[in-house]
N, C-alpha and C positions, 0 to 999 in steps of 0.2 A: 460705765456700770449700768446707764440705765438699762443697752439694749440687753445686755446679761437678765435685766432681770424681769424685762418684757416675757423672753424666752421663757426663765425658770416659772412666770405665772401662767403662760398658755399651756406650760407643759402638765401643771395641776389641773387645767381646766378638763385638758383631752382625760386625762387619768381619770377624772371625777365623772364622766361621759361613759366612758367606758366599763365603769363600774355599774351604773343605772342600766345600759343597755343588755350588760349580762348575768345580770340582776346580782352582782357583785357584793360583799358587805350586809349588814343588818341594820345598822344607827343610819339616821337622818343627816346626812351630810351638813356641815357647816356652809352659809351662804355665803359666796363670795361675790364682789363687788364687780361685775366684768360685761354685766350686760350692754351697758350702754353700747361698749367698744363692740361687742361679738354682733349688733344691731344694727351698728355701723359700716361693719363690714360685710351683713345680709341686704343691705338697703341701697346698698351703691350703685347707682342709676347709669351706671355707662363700666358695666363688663367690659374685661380686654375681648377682641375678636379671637377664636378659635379655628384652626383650620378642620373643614371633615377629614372623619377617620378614612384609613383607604379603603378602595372596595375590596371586599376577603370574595376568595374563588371556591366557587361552590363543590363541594366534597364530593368528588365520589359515591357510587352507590354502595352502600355495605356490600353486594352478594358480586362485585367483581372481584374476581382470581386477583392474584399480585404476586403469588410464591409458588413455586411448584409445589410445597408443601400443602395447598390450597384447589391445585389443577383436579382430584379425584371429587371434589365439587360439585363438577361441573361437568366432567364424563359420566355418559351413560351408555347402559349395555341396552339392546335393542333385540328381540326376539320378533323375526317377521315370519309368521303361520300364513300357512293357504297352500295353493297343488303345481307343481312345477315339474317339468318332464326332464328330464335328462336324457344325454346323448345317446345311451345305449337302448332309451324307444321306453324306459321305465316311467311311471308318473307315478309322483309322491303325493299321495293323498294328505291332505292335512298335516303338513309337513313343515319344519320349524328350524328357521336357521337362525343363524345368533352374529350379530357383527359389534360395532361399538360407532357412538355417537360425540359429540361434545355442544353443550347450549353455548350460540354466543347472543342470547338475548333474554334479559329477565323472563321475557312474558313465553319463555320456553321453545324458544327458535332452535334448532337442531340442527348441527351439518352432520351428513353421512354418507356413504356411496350408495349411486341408484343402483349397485345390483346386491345392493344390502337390504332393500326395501320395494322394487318396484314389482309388480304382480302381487305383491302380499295381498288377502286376506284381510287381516287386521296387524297391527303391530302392538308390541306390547313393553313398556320404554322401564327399563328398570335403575332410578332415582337413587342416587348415594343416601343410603341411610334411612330407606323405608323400604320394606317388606313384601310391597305389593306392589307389582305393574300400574304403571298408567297407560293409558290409550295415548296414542298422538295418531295424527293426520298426514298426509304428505303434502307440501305444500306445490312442490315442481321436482321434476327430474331432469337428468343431463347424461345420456347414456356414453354420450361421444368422451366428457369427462370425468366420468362416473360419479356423478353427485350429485345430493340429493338432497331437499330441504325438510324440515317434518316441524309439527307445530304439538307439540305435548301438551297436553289437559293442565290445568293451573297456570300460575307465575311465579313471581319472588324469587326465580331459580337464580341459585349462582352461576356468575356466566364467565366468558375469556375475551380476552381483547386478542389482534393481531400483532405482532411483531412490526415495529413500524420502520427499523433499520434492514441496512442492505442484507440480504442473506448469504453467504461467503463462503465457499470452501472452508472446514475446519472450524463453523462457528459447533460448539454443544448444542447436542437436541436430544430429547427424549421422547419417544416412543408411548402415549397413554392410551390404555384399554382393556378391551375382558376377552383375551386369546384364546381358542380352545370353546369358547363358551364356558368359562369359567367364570362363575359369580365374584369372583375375587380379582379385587384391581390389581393391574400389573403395570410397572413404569420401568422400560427399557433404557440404558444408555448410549451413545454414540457422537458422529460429527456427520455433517455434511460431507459428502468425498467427492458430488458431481452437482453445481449450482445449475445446470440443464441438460438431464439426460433426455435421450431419446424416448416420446412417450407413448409409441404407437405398439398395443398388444393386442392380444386377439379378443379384450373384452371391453376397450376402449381408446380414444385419441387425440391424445394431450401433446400440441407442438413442443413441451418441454416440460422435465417434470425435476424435482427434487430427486439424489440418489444418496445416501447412505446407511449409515451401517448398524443403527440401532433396531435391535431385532423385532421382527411382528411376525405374527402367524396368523392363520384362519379365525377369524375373529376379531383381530386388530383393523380390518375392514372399515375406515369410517372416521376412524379416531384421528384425534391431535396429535402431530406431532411438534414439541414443545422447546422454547428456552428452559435455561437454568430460571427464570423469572418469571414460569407460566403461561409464557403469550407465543399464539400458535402461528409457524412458520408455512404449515400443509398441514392436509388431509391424505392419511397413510391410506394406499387401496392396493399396493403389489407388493410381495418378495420374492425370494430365492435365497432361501436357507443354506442351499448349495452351494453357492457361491457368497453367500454375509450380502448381499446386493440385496436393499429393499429400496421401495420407491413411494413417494410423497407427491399428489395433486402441490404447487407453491401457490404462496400467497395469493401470488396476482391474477393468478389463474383463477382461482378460487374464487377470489372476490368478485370478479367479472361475472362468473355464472353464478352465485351467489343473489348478485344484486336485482337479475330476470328470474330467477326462481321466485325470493322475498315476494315479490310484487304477482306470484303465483303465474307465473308462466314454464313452460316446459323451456329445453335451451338444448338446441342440437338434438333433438329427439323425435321420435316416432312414437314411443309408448313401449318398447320390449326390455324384457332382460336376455340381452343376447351374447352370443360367443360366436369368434369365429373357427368354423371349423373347416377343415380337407378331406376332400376322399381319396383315394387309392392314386389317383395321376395329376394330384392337387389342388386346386384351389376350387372351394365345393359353393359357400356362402357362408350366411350369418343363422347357427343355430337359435330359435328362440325357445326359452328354458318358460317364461312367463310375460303375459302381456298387461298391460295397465289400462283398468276397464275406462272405456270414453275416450280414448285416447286416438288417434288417426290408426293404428297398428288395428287397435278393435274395431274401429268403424268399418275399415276396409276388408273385414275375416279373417285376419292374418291369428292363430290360433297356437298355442304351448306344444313343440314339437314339428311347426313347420321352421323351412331353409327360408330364406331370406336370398336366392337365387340372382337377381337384376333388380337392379335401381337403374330408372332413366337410359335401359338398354345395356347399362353397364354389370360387367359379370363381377360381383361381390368379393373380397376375402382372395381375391388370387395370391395375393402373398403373404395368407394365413391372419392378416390383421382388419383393425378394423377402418382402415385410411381413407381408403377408397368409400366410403358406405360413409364416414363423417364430411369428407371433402364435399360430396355432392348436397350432404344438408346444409353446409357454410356457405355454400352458393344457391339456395332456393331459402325464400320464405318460408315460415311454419305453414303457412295456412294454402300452400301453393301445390297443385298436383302434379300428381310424380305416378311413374307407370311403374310396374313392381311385378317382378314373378317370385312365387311361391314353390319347392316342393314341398309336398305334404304325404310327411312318411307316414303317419299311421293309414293311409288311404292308397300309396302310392301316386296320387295323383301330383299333375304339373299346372300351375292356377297363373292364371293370368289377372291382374286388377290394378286400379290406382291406389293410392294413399290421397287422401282429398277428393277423392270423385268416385268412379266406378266400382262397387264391391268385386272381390275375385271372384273366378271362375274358371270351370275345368278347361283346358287346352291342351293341345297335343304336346309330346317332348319326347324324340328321340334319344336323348341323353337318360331320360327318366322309362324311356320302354327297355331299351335295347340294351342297359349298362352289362348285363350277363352275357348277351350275345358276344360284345368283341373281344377278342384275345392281344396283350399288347405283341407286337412280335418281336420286339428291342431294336428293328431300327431305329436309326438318329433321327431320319428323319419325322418319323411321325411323333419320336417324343415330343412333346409340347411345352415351351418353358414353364418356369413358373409364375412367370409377371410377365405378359404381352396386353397391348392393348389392340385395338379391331381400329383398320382404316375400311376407307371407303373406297373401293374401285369403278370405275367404268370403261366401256369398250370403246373402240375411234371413231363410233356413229355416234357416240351419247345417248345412245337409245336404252342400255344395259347398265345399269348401276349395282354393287353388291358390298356387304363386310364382309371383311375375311380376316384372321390374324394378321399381325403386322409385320410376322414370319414369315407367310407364304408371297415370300416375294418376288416368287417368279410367277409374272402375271405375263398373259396374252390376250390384250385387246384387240388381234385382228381380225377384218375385215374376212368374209367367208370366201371359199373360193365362187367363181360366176355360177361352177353346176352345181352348190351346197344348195339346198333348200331351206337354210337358214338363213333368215335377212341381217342377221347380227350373232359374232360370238364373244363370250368373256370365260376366260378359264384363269385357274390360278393353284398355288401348291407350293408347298418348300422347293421343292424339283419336281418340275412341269414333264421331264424327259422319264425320269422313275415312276411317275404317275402313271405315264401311259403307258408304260413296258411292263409294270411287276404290282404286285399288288402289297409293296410296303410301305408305299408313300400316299400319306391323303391327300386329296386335291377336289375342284370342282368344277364343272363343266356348266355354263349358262349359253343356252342358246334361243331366239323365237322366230316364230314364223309368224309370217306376218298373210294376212287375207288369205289361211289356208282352210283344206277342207276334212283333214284330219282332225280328229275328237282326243279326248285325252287317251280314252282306250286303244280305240285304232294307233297312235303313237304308241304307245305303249307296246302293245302287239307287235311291233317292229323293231323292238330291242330288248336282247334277249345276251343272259350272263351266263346259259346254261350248261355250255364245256366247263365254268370255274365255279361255277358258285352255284349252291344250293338255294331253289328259289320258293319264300316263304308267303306266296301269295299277294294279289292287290286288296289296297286297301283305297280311302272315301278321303281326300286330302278338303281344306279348308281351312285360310286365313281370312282377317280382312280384308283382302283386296281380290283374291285369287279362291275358287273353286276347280277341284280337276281327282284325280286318281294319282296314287303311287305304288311302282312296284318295289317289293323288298328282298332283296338277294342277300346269302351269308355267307360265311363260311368259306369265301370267296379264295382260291387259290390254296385252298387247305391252310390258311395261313390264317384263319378268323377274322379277315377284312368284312367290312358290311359296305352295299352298293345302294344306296337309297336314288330311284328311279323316279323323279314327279313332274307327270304333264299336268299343267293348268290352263283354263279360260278366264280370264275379266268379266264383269258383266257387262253384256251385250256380246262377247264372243270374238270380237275384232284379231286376235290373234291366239297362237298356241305356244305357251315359255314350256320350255324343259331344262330341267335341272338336275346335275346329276352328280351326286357326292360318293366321295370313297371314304371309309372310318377306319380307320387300324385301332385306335383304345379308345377308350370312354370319353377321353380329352376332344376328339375330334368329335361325337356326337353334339358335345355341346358347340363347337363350332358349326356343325351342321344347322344345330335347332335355329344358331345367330345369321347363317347366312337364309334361310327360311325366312326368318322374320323380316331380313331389309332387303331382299331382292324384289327388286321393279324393273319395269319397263314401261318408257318416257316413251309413248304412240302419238 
C-alpha cells in the first residue's frame, strides 16, 4: 500500500503545479508536506549518465523543387532582344525571340540553350509569379552542345535538383516550358523511347542525346525535361512534330558542360550562333545568325551573316551538320589558333584569318567568283559526293605535293617524258582518261620547271583553250608562298566547264609551277580553291 500511495501523493503534487503554472483556480492552495522529498530528489549529487541525442541532418532549403506540382517554380521564360541575320540575307533589327530556362541554383543559376541566348543584346528572364523581367547575364556558352549558362538579378529562387538514378527506356518525363512564346506555363507528358540517340544536327553536336516523345515546340528551347518527382533528366533543345520525335541534351552530358560554363568559361565554342547550311551541290559551311561580343568569333571579324567556310583547312557542314566543325574544337584548346575561312555574303567577299591570332581578311575564291559561271552537266563523274575528305598527293620526284578529294583517285605521279620541259608532273581526277578527252570530268594538272626562262606570261602565251572555251581574260594571281598570273577560260566545250590556267614564281624566281584545273559545278571550284591553297614544290 505504501507505494500506492507514494504515487496517489506525487500525483496531487504534479496537479497542484500545473495549476500555478497556468494560472489555474482562484484560492490559495493548501500546503502540503512534500518538500523535503522533492529537494531530495533536486540535490542529488551523482545524476545517472545520459547518452547525446543523435545528430538530426540538416533540412533542406525551402525554395528546392520536390513535386512536379512545384517544377513551374523554378522554370523561367527568357526573352533575348538584339539583330540577328537570317539565311535568306534579312537582319532583324532589334529582334526578340523567346525560349524557356530552368534555376538550378538559389543565387539564380540558369540552364538554357546557347542559341536561345548567344548574340543577345540584353536578355530579359521572366520569374513565376512577378510581372516584370529581370535582367540576367550569361555566364558561358557551348555551341557544339547548345547550352548555356545565365545568372539572373536576385536570389532566393526556387531551384531543381537532377535526377540521380539511371535513365531507361520507358522511365515518365515531362516536358516544362513557355512554347510558342506563350506567357503561360505548359507541362507536356511522355517516356523516354531512345536512352542515346544520335546527336549531331545542323545547329549542334551532342555524341548522344535523350529521345522521346513528350511534346515541345518553338520555345520549349532550354527547358527541363522532368520526372513524375520534379528532378531534371535533360535539357530539351530539338523536335519533330512530324514524326512525335523530340530530343533532350541528358544529364551527364549536361553536367559536364555545365560544370566549365559555372566557373564562366566558354565549352566547345568560338562565340557564334550558327547553323549548318548547303548550297545547291552540297555541303556550303556554318551560317552565323549572331556572334557573342569578346568572344574569339569577334575578335577575329567573323560578323552576323558570314559562312563559316574551313576550319584548320577543313571544308565545314559537308554532311549538313555540325560534326566536323565540333570535332576539330574537342581536339584544340580554347585559347589555341586555328586558321578559318569566311564567306561574307553581304560583301561577296572570301576572308581568310585565324581564330586566336590573325584578324580576317580579303582573299581570292574561285568557288565564291565563279559560282554562276559553271553549269552542272550531270555526269557521274563530276558529281561530288556529299561527305569526302582531301588526301594528300605527291609525284615519284617528291618534288610535287597537292590535296585533292579522296575521289579522284586516279592519280599520275609520273616522271615527264626526257623532251618535256617539265622537270616534274602530278595530275589526278575521278577518270584521268575522261579528263583528257571530254570536258565532263574535273581533274588537275601540276607541272614545274625548274631554272627556266619563261615568266608567268610568256607561259601563259603558250597555252591556249580557244577552239573550246571562251576566254575571259588574265588576271594578277597571289598566295602565300607563290606570285604569278592566271588565265581564265569558260564555257569550255559548250558544256559550261571552267579551265582555270596559273603560272606562278617563288620569291627569288628559281622556278615556274603551272597549274591547271577543269570545273564542271560549283563543287569542283571549291576543290580548286583547296588544291591552290596546298600545292607546293619541295626545290
Amino acid at each position: 500500500m505504501k507505494g500506492l500511495k507514494s504515487i496517489q501523493y506525487l500525483s496531487m503534487v504534479l496537479c497542484l503545479i500545473l495549476l500555478v503554472a497556468c494560472g489555474g483556480g482562484g484560492e490559495e492552495p493548501e500546503e502540503v508536506a512534500v518538500e523535503p522529498e522533492v529537494e531530495t530528489q533536486q540535490q542529488d549529487p551523482t545524476p545517472e549518465p545520459t547518452d547525446p541525442p543523435p545528430p538530426t541532418e540538416e533540412p533542406e532549403p525551402s525554395g528546392l523543387v520536390t513535386s512536379l506540382e512545384e517544377a513551374q517554380n523554378a522554370v523561367v521564360q527568357i526573352v533575348a532582344e538584339g539583330t540577328f541575320m537570317d539565311f535568306d540575307g534579312t537582319t532583324q533589327f532589334n529582334s526578340a525571340g523567346s525560349g524557356t530556362g530552368f534555376i538550378i541554383d538559389p543565387a539564380g543559376i540558369a540552364v538554357t540553350n546557347n542559341h536561345v541566348v548567344t548574340g543577345a543584346a540584353l536578355l530579359r528572364v521572366y520569374v513565376p509569379g512577378e510581372d516584370s523581367p529581370r535582367n540576367a547575364k550569361i555566364l558561358g556558352v557551348s555551341e557544339c552542345s547548345d547550352l548555356a549558362l545565365i545568372d539572373i538579378d536576385g536570389d532566393d529562387f526556387p531551384y531543381m535538383n537532377w535526377y540521380q538514378d539511371d535513365i531507361n527506356v520507358g522511365l515518365d518525363v515531362y516536358a516544362a516550358g513557355y512554347p510558342l512564346g506563350d506567357p503561360e506555363f505548359t507541362l507536356t507528358r511522355g517516356i523516354v523511347s531512345k536512352a542515346a540517340a544520335g546527336g549531331d544536327t545542323d545547329w549542334a553536336s551532342v555524341d548522344a542525346v535523350l529521345e522521346h516523345d513528350a511534346t515541345i515546340n518553338p520555345g520549349n528551347s532550354g527547358g527541363p525535361l522532368l520526372t513524375a518527382d520534379g528532378e531534371v533528366v535533360g535539357v530539351n533543345y530539338a523536335g519533330s512534330s512530324l514524326f512525335s520525335q523530340y530530343f533532350a541534351v541528358a544529364r551527364d552530358e549536361a553536367l559536364e558542360v555545365i560544370e566549365s560554363l559555372q566557373a564562366g568559361n566558354d565549352y566547345e565554342s568560338i562565340g557564334i550562333n550558327g547553323v549548318a547550311v548547303s548550297g545547291d551541290e552540297g555541303g556550303l559551311g556554318i551560317w552565323v545568325s549572331s556572334v557573342k561580343s569578346g568572344s574569339p568569333a569577334d575578335v577575329s571579324g567573323i560578323i552576323p551573316g558570314d559562312i563559316l567556310y574551313s576550319l584548320e583547312g577543313l571544308l565545314l557542314a559537308q554532311d549538313g551538320t555540325m560534326s566536323d566543325y565540333c570535332d576539330i574544337l574537342r581536339s584544340r584548346n580554347p585559347d589555341d589558333t586555328m586558321n578559318i575561312e569566311v564567306i561574307r555574303t553581304t560583301t561577296e567577299e572570301f576572308l581568310e584569318g585565324q581564330l586566336n591570332g590573325r584578324e580576317l581578311e580579303s582573299s581570292f575564291s574561285f568557288a565564291a567568283t565563279l559560282d554562276d559561271t559553271v553549269e552542272d552537266t550531270g555526269s557521274t563523274e563530276s558529281s561530288a559526293p556529299t561527305n569526302f575528305n582531301y588526301v594528300e598527293i605527291e609525284d615519284n620526284t617528291g618534288l610535287l605535293r597537292m590535296e585533292v578529294p579522296d575521289f579522284w583517285s586516279d592519280v599520275d605521279p609520273r616522271a615527264p617524258a626526257d623532251d618535256s620541259i617539265f622537270t616534274a608532273i602530278l595530275e589526278a581526277s575521278p577518270d584521268l582518261e575522261s579528263y583528257k578527252n571530254t570536258w565532263g570530268t574535273p581533274g588537275v594538272f601540276f607541272g614545274v620547271l625548274i631554272n627556266t626562262n619563261y615568266t608567268p606570261d610568256s607561259a601563259l602565251d603558250e597555252i591556249t583553250w580557244a577552239e573550246s572555251c571562251e576566254y575571259s581574260g588574265r588576271f594578277d594571281y597571289e598566295d602565300p608562298l607563290y606570285v604569278g598570273k592566271y588565265d581564265l577560260w569558260t564555257d569550255c566545250g559548250g558544256d559550261g566547264a571552267v579551265v582555270i590556267e596559273v603560272a606562278v614564281f617563288p620569291e627569288g624566281q628559281t622556278f615556274l609551277g603551272i597549274v591547271e584545273i577543269t570545273a564542271i559545278t560549283e563543287a569542283d571550284l571549291n576543290v580548286a580553291d583547296r588544291i591552290l591553297e596546298t600545292f607546293i614544290v619541295d626545290n
